[in-house]
C-alpha positions, 0 to 999 in steps of 0.5 A: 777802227775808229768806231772803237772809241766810242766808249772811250769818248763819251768816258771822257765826256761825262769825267767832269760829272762823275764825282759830283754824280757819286757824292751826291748819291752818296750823301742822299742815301737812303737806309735801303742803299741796295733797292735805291741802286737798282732801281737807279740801273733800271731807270738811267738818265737816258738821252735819244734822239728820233733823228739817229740811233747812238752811234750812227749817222748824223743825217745830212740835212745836219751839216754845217752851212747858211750864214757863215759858211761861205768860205767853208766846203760844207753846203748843207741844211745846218739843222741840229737833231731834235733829242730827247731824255728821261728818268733825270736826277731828283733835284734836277733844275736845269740842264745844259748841253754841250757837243763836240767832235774830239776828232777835229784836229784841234786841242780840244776838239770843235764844239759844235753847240753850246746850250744851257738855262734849259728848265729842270720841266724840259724834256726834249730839244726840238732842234730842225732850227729851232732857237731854244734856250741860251746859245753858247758859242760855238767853235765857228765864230759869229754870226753862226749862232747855236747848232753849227753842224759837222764839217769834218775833212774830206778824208773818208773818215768818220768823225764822231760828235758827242752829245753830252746834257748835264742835269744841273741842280741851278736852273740858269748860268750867271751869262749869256754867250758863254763858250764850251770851256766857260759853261763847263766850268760853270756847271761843275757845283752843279752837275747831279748827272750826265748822259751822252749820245754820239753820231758820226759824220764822213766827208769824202773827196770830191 
């Protein structure tokens, strides 16, 4: 079953901040290791949103379509989901959030959106149109410009959109208009932490 993968995918979205994550904590340390580690597992860098539950279905004002779309077979509203997070890393500056769908046959799955300079005060992405932030590029090419929404084959199969928010110890990226693979590279000195959410997303045969 496809929704099998879901642990693996967000394994594989989050790798790039796993080391990071554990020598930063292992160098703040304090003397009383075992109550700072439970308090952490109580507390998770959480990320939510009120538009989809984790691993469920994105709505359908979000598929892709407006500027753009016209020679694509999606028509929808192309409206990003608003999310929200809490308890993130101390020390967090900023954070940059990245989502793809590793189904899409492409190397590298599609990326769907790339956002960053978010400010380390900032809890929410308000998304339904919203421009917030620093607009990466996403897999669509111009003049399609922050949230491109799912517009996965027309096949039955659900295709899986992993929402990833990096806190960042760097309050901003050295450029505007980076892509996926340029934002992830450029985070890495930076990441204290990492938090995923994934939503799915069907197309059917006409």
């Amino acid at each position: 079953m496809i929704i099998s993968r879901l642990p693996a995918l967000r394994t594989a979205a989050v790798a790039a901040a796993a080391l990071a994550v554990a020598c930063t904590l292992t160098a703040a340390a304090p003397a009383n290791t075992a109550d700072a580690a439970s308090k952490d597992r109580l507390t998770p860098f959480t990320l939510t949103s009120p538009d989809f539950r984790d691993g469920g279905k994105l709505p359908a004002w979000t598929e892709f379509g407006g500027p753009g779309s016209e020679d694509a077979p999606c028509h929808g509203k192309n409206l990003a989901p608003q999310l929200n997070w809490r308890n993130a890393p101390a020390g967090t500056a900023g954070y940059a959030l990245l989502v793809n769908d590793p189904d899409a046959p492409r190397a590298g799955g599609w990326h769907h959106w790339v956002l960053y300079d978010i400010p380390g005060s900032t809890h929410r992405i308000d998304g339904h149109g919203a421009l917030q932030f620093t607009q990466g590029a996403n897999s669509f090419g111009l003049p399609v410009v922050g949230w491109g929404g799912p517009c996965p084959p027309a096949t039955g199969q659900p295709h899986h959109y992993v929402f990833t928010l990096y806190a960042l110890s760097t309050p901003t990226l050295p450029s505007a208009g980076l892509t996926y693979e340029q934002v992830t590279a450029a985070i890495e000195p930076y990441v204290l932490g990492a938090t995923t959410i994934v939503g799915t997303f069907v197309r059917v045969p006409a």
